[in-house]
C-alpha atoms as an extended CHARMM CRD file, in Angstrom:
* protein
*
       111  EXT
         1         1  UNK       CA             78.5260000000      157.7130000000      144.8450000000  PROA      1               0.0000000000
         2         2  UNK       CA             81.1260000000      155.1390000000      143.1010000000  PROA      2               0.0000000000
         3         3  UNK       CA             82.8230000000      157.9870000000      141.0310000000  PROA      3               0.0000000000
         4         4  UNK       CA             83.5800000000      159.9490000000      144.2980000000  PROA      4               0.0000000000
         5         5  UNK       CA             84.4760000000      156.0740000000      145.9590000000  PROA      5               0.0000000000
         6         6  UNK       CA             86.2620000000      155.2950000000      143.2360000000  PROA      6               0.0000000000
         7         7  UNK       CA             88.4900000000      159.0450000000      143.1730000000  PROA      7               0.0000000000
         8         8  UNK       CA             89.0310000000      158.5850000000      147.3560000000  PROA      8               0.0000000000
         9         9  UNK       CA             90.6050000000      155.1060000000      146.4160000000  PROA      9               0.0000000000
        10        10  UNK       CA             92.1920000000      156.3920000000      143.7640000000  PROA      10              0.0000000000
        11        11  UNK       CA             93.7820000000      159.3850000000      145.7550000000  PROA      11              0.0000000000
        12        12  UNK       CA             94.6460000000      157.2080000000      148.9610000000  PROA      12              0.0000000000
        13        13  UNK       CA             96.6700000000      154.6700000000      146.5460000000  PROA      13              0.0000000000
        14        14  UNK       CA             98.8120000000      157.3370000000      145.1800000000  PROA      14              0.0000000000
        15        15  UNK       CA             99.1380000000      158.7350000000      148.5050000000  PROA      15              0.0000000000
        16        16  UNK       CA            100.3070000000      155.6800000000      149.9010000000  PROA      16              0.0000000000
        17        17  UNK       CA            102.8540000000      154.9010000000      146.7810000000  PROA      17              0.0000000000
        18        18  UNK       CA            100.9890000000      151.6290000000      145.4460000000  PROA      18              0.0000000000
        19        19  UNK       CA             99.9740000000      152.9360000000      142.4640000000  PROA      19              0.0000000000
        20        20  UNK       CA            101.5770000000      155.8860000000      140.1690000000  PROA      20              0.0000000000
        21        21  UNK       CA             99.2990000000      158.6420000000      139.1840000000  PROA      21              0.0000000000
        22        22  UNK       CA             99.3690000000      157.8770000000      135.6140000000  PROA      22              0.0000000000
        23        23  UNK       CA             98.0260000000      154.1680000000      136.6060000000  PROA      23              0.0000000000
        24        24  UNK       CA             95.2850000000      156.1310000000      137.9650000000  PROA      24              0.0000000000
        25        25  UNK       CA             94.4740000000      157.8960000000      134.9460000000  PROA      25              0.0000000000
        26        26  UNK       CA             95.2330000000      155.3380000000      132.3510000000  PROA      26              0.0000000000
        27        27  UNK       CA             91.9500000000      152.9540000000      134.7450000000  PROA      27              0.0000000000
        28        28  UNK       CA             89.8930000000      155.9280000000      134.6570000000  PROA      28              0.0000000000
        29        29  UNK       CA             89.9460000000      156.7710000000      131.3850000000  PROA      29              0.0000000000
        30        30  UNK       CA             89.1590000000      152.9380000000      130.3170000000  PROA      30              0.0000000000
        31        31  UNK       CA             86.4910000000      152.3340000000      132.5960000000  PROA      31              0.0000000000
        32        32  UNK       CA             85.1370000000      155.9090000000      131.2860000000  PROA      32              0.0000000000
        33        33  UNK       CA             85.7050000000      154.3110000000      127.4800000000  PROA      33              0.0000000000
        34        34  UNK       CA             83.4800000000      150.9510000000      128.7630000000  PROA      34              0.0000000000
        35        35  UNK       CA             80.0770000000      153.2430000000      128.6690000000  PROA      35              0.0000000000
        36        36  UNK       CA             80.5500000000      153.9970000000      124.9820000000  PROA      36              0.0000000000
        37        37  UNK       CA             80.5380000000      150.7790000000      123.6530000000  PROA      37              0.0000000000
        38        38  UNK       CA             77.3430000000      150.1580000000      121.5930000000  PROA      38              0.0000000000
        39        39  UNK       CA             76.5190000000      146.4650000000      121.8330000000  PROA      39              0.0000000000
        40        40  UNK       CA             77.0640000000      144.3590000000      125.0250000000  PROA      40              0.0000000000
        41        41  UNK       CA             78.9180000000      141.1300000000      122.7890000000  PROA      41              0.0000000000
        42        42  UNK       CA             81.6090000000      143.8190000000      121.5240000000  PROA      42              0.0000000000
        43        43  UNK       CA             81.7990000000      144.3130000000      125.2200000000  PROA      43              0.0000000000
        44        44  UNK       CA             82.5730000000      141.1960000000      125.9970000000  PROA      44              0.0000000000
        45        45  UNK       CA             85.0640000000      140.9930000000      123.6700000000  PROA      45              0.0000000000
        46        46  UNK       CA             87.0570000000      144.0800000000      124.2510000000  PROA      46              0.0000000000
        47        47  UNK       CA             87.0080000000      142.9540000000      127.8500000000  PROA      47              0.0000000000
        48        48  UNK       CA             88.6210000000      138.9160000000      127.0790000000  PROA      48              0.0000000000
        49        49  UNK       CA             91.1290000000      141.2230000000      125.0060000000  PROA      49              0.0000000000
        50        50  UNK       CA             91.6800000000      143.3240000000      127.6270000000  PROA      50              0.0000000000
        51        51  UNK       CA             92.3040000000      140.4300000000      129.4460000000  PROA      51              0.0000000000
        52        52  UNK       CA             94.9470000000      139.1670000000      127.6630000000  PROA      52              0.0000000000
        53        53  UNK       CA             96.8060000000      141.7140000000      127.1760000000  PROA      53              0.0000000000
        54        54  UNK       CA             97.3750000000      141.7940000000      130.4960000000  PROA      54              0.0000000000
        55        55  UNK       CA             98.7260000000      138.2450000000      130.8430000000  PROA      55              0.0000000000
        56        56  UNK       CA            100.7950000000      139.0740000000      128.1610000000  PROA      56              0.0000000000
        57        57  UNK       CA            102.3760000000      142.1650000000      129.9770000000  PROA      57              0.0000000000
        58        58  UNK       CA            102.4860000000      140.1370000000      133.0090000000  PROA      58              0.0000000000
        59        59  UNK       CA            104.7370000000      137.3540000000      131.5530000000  PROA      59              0.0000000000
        60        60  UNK       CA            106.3050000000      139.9700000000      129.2380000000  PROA      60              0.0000000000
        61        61  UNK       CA            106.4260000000      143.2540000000      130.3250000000  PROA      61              0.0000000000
        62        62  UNK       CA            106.0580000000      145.6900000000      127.3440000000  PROA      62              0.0000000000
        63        63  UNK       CA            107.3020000000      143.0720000000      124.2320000000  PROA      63              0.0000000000
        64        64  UNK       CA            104.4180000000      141.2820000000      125.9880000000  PROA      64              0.0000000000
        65        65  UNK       CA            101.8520000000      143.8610000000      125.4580000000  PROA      65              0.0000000000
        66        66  UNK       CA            103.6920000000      144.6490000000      121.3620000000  PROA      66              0.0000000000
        67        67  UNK       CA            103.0650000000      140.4310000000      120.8490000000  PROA      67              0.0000000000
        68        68  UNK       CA             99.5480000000      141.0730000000      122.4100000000  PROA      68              0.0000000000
        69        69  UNK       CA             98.5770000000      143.7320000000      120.0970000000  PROA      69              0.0000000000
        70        70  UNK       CA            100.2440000000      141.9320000000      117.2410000000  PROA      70              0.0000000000
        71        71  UNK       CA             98.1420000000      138.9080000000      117.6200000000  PROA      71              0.0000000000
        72        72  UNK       CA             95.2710000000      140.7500000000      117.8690000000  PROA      72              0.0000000000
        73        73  UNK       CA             96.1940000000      142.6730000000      114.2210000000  PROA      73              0.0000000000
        74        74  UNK       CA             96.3220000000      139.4470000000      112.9510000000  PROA      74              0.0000000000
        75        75  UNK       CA             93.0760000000      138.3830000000      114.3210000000  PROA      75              0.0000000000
        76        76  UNK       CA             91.3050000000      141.0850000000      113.0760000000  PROA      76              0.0000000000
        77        77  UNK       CA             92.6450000000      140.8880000000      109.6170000000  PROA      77              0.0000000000
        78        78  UNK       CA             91.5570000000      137.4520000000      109.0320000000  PROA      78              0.0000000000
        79        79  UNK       CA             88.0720000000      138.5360000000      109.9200000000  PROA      79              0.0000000000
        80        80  UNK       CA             85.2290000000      139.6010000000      107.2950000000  PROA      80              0.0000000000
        81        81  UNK       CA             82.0960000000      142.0430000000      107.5270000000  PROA      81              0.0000000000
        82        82  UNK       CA             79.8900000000      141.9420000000      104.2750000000  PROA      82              0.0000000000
        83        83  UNK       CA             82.6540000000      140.5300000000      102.2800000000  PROA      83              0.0000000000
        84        84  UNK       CA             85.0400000000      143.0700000000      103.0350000000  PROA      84              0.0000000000
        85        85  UNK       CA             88.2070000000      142.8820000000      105.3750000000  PROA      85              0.0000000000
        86        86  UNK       CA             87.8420000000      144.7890000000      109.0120000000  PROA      86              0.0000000000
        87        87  UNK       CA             91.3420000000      146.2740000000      108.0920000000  PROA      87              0.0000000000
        88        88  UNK       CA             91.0970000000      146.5520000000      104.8250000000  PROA      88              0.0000000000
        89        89  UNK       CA             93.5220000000      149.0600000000      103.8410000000  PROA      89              0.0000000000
        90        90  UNK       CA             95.8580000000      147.2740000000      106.1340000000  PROA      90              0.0000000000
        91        91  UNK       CA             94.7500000000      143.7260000000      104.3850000000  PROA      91              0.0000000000
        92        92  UNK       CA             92.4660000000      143.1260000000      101.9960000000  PROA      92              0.0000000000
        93        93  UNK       CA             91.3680000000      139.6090000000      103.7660000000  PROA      93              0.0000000000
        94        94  UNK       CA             92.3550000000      136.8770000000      101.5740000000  PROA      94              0.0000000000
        95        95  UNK       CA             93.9130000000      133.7100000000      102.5950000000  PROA      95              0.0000000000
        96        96  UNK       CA             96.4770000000      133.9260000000      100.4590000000  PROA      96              0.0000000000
        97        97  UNK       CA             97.6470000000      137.1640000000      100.9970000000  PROA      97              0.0000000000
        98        98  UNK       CA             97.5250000000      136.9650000000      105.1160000000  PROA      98              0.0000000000
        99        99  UNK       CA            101.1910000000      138.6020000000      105.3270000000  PROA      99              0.0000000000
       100       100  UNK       CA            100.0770000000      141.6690000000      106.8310000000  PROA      100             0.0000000000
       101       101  UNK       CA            102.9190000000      143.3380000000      107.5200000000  PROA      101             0.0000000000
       102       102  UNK       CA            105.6700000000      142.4640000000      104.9380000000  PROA      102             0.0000000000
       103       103  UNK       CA            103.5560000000      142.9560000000      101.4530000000  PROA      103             0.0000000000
       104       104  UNK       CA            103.1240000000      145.3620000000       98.2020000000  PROA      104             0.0000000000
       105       105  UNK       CA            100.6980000000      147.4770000000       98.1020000000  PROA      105             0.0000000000
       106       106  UNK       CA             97.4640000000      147.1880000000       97.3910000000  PROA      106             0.0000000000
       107       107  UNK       CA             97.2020000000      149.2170000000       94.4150000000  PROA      107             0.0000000000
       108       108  UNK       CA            100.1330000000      147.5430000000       92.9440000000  PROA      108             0.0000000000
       109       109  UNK       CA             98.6140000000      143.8310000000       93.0270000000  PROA      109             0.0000000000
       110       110  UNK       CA             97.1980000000      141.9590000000       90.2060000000  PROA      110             0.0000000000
       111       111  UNK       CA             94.3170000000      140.4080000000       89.8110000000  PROA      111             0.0000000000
């Protein structure tokens, strides 16, 4: 019943120009990506993300949404699972070496 709702809504908005198709699409396929999330606190999370990054493209526009994403790199690089980075061959998670984007690589550095 809400999928068929939710396509009738859909359908009238494009018909009456508030929305572009591809708006349409782009809410469909992340509400469709909300079921396949494993654990209701990574959920939650995704969702204050979610959140905002759309403050940031409000105020923004799209270097909004680049500033977003870039804070939320940085986020996740500082963060640690077993010992090991959650980016790790992005970072390799120590304090010192936080520049994520402007570094050597990994192979090169010495102990």
């Amino acid at each position: 019943m809400s999928i068929i709702g939710s396509l009738i809504v859909g359908q009238s908005a494009v018909d009456a120009r508030v929305v572009s198709p591809i708006a349409v699409i782009v809410v469909a396929i992340s509400g469709i990506a909300g079921y396949t999330l494993p654990d209701r606190s990574l959920e939650a999370a995704l969702r204050l993300w979610r959140f905002l990054l759309v403050l940031c493209a409000l105020c923004l526009g799209i270097y909004g949404v680049m500033g977003g994403f870039l804070l939320l790199l940085w986020q996740l690089c500082g963060m640690e699972n077993q010992g090991v980075s959650y980016l790790y061959p992005l970072c390799d998670g120590e304090r010192r070496y936080r520049n994520t984007f402007l570094r050597m690589p990994l192979r090169r550095k010495r102990p």
